[in-house]
VMD Tcl script that draws the C-alpha trace (Angstrom):
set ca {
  {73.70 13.11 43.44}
  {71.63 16.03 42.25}
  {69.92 18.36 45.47}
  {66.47 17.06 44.37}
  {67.18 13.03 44.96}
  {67.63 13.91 48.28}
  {64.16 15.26 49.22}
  {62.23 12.76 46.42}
  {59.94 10.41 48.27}
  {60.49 7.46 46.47}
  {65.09 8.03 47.55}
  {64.29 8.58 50.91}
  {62.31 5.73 51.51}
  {64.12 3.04 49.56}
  {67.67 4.67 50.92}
  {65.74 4.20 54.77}
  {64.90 0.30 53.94}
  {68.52 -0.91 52.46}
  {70.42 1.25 55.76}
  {67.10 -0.81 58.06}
  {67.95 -3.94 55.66}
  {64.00 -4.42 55.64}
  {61.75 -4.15 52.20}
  {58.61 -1.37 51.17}
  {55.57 -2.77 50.01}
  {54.54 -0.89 47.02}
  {51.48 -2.26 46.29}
  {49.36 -1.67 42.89}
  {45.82 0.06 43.37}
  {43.03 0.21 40.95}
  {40.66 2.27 42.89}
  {39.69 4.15 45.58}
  {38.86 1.56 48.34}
  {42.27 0.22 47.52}
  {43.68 3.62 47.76}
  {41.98 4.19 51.40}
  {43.15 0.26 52.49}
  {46.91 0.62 51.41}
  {47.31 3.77 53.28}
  {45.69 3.00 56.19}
  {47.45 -0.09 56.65}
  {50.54 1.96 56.53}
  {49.17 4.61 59.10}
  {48.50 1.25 61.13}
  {51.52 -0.16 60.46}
  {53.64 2.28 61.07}
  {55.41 1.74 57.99}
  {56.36 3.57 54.74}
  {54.89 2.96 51.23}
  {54.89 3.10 47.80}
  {51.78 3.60 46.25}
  {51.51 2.22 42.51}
  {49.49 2.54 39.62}
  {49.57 1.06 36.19}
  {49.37 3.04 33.24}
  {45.63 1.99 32.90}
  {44.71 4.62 35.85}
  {45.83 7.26 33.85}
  {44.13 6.01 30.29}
  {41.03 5.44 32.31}
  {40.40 8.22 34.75}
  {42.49 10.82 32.93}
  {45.00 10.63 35.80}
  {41.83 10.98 38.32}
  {42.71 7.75 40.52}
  {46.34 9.42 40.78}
  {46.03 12.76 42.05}
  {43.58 10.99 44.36}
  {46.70 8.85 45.78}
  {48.72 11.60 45.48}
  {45.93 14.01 47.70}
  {45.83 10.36 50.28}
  {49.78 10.93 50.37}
  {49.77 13.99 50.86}
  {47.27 13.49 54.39}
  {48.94 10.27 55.71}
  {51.16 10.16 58.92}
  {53.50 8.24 57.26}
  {55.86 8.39 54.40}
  {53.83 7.60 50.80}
  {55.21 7.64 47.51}
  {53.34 7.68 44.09}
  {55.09 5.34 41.20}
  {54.57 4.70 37.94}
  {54.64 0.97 37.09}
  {55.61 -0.61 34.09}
  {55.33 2.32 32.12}
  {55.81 0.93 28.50}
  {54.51 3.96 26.55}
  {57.03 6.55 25.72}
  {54.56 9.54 25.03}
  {52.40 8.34 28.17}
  {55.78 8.14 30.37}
  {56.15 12.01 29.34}
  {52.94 13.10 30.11}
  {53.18 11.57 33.18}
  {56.44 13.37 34.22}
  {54.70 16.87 33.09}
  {51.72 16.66 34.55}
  {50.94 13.97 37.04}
  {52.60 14.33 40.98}
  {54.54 10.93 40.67}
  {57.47 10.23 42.81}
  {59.14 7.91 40.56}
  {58.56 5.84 37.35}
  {59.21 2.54 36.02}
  {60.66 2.65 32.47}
  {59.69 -0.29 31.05}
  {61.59 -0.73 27.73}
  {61.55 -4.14 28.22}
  {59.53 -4.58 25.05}
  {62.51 -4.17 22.79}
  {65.60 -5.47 21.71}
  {68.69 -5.01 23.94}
  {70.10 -1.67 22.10}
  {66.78 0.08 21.95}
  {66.35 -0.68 25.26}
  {68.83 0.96 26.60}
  {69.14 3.85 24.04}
  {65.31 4.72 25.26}
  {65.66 4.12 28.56}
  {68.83 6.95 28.90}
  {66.39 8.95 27.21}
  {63.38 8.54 29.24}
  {65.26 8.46 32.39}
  {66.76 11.73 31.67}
  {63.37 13.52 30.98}
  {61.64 11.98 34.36}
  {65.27 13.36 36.48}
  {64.69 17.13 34.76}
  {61.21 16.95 36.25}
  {62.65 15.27 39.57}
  {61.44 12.15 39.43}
  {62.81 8.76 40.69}
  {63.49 5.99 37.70}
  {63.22 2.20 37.64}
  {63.97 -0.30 34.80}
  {64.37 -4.00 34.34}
  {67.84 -5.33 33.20}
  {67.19 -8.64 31.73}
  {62.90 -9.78 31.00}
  {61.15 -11.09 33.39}
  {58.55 -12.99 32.33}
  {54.59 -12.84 32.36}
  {51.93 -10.44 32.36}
  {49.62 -8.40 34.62}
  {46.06 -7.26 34.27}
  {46.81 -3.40 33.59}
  {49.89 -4.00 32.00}
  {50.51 -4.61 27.96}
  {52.60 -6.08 25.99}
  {54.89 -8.33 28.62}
  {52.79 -11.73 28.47}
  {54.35 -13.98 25.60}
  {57.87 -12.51 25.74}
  {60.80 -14.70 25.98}
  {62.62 -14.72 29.77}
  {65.91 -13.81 30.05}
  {67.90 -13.92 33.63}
  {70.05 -10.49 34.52}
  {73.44 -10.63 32.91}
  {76.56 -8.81 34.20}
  {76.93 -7.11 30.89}
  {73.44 -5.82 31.14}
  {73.62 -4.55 35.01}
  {76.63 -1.69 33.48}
  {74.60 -0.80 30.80}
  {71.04 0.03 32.76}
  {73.85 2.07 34.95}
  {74.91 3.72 32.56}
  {71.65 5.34 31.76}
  {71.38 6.78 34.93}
  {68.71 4.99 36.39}
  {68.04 4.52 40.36}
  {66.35 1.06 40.79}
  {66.98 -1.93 39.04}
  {63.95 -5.20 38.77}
  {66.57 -7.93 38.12}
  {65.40 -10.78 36.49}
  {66.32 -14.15 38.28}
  {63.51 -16.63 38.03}
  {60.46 -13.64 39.11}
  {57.50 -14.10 36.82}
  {54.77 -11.40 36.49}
  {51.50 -13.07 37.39}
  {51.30 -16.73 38.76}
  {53.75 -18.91 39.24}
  {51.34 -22.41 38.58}
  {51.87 -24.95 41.48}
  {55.08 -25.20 41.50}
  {55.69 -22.07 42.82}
  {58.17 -19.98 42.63}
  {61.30 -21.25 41.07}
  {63.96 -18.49 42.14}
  {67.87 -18.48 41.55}
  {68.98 -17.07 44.52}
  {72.89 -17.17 43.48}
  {72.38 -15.17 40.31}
  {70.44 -12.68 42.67}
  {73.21 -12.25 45.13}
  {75.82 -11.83 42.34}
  {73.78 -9.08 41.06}
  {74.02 -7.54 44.18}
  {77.40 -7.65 44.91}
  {78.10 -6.14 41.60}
  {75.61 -3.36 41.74}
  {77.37 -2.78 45.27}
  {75.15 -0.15 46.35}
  {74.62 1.72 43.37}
  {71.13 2.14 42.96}
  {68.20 0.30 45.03}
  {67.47 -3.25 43.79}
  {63.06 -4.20 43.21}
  {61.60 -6.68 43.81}
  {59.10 -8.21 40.95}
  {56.57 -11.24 40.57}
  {55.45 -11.58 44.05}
  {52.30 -13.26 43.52}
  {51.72 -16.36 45.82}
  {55.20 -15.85 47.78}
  {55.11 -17.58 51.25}
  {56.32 -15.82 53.92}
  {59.85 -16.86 53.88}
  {60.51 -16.61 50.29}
  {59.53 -12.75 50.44}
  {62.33 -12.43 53.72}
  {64.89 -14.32 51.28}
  {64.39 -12.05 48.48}
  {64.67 -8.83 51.67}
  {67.89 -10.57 53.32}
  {69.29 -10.82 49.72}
  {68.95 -6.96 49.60}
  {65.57 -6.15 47.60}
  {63.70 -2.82 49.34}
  {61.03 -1.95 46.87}
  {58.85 -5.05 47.24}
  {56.40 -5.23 44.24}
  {52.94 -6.30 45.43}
  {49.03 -7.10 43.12}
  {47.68 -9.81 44.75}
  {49.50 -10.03 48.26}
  {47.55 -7.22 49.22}
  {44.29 -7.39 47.04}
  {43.02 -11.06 47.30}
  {41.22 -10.63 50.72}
  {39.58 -7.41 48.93}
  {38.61 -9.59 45.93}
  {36.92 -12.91 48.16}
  {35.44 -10.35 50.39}
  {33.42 -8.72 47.01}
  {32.21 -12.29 45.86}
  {31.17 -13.07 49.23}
  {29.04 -9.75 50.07}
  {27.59 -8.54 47.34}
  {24.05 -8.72 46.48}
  {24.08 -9.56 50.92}
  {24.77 -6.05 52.23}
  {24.29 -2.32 51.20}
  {26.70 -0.81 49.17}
  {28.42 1.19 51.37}
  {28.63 -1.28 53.73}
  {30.60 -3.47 51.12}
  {32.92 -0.95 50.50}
  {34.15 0.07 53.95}
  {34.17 -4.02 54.47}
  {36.54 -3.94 51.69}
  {38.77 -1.42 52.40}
  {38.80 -3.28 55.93}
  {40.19 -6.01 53.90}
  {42.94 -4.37 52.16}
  {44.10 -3.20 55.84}
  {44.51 -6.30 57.34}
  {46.12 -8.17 54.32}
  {48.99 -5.32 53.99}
  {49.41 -4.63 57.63}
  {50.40 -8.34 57.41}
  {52.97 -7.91 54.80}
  {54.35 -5.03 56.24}
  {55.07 -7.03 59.13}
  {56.53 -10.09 57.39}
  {58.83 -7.46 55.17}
  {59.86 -5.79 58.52}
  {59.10 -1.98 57.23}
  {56.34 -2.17 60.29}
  {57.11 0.62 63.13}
  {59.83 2.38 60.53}
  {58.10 5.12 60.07}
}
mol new
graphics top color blue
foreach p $ca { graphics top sphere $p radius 0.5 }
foreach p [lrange $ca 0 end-1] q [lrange $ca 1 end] { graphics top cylinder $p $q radius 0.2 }
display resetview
């Protein structure tokens, strides 16, 4: 392992939760009361995190809304990493790397066929490790969209294969977002509809070898999130596990309170939702 893994953020904290066998939120922020209520539930907590933005931040603050997570990072008594999510963009996913102070990026390649996937991937994951940063991909396509991602809604599914766990090795990434019945967005009532035996043979062949992600939490009870932790996932994706409080707290107050008012209310919200998840994902009181 190159000298630099060893002090990157994003390593030490996953490497922490698979030795603890407990899972990270890394939650997705769009702005700065979010920003405020994810670390501050951490700080509360007692837990690490992984702070995450979509490539939308960047288009539409010109990177503002991360160096502001990074500069919150930087400040909080407890481990915080900045990622990259779903980076599908290969100039964006180089600008980011050169000039924004991410941790680790998701190279989302998912978008095309199996060969180019991989063949841009290697690439991409080589240019973020020159510039020390931490790399994520998804073997397999897991289905859905996200507001603030593009181009994943309307693609066809595929489950993890064997095959395709060696190849995303081979390019050198360090996490892996298996595919194995996760859907991006919502899961429509009946939930979510997880194979948990394809997920533990995709652990037991990755044996180690990189850190395994979580994806598609959206409306996960309690106990399906601890299955997916006891099954070895310890980068636990998170939109709306910690963001719905924040969102029924704005249609409740506003045009009822001053402005500022509404906002620390919300960030409020955003604490007591995570702190909650941090609990139930057992990262609470590791830091």
């Amino acid at each position: 392992m190159a000298d630099w893994k060893e002090s990157n953020t994003t390593r030490q904290i996953l490497a922490a939760a698979e030795q603890g066998q407990y899972g990270v939120i890394a939650a997705i922020a769009y702005n700065l009361e979010q920003i405020l209520g994810l670390v501050r539930a951490a700080e509360k907590a007692k837990s690490p995190l992984i702070l995450q933005f979509f490539p939308w931040a960047i288009t539409f603050s010109d990177g503002l809304l991360i160096r502001t997570g990074a500069d919150a990072a930087r400040r909080a008594t407890v481990p915080v990493a900045i990622h990259l999510d779903h980076a599908q963009d290969e100039a964006l996913i180089r600008h980011a790397a050169d000039t924004l102070p991410f941790d680790s990026i998701m190279v989302d390649m998912s978008h095309h066929e199996k060969e180019e996937n991989l063949k841009k991937t290697k690439e991409l994951v080589a240019y973020c490790h020159a510039r020390h940063i931490y790399t994520e991909a998804e073997p397999g396509r897991i289905e859905g969209g996200e507001d603030g991602v593009q181009d994943t809604a309307g693609l066809l599914a595929s489950m993890t294969t064997p095959d395709e766990i060696e190849d995303f090795l081979a390019t050198g990434v360090d996490a892996l977002a298996p595919a194995f019945g996760n859907v991006h967005g919502e899961y429509g009532p009946q939930g979510p509809q997880l194979d948990y035996e394809t997920l533990a043979k995709i652990r037991e062949q990755i044996g180690g070898r990189v850190r395994m992600v979580l994806h598609g939490t959206n409306g996960f009870p309690p106990d399906v999130m601890k299955k997916c932790i006891a099954a070895g996932m310890t980068k636990i994706n998170v939109n709306r596990l910690s963001l719905d409080d924040y969102y029924t707290h704005l249609k409740k107050r506003v045009g009822t309170a001053p402005h500022t008012t509404i906002i620390e209310e919300g960030v409020d919200a955003v604490v007591a939702q995570t702190v909650g998840w941090m609990e139930i994902c057992g990262s609470a009181g590791k830091a």
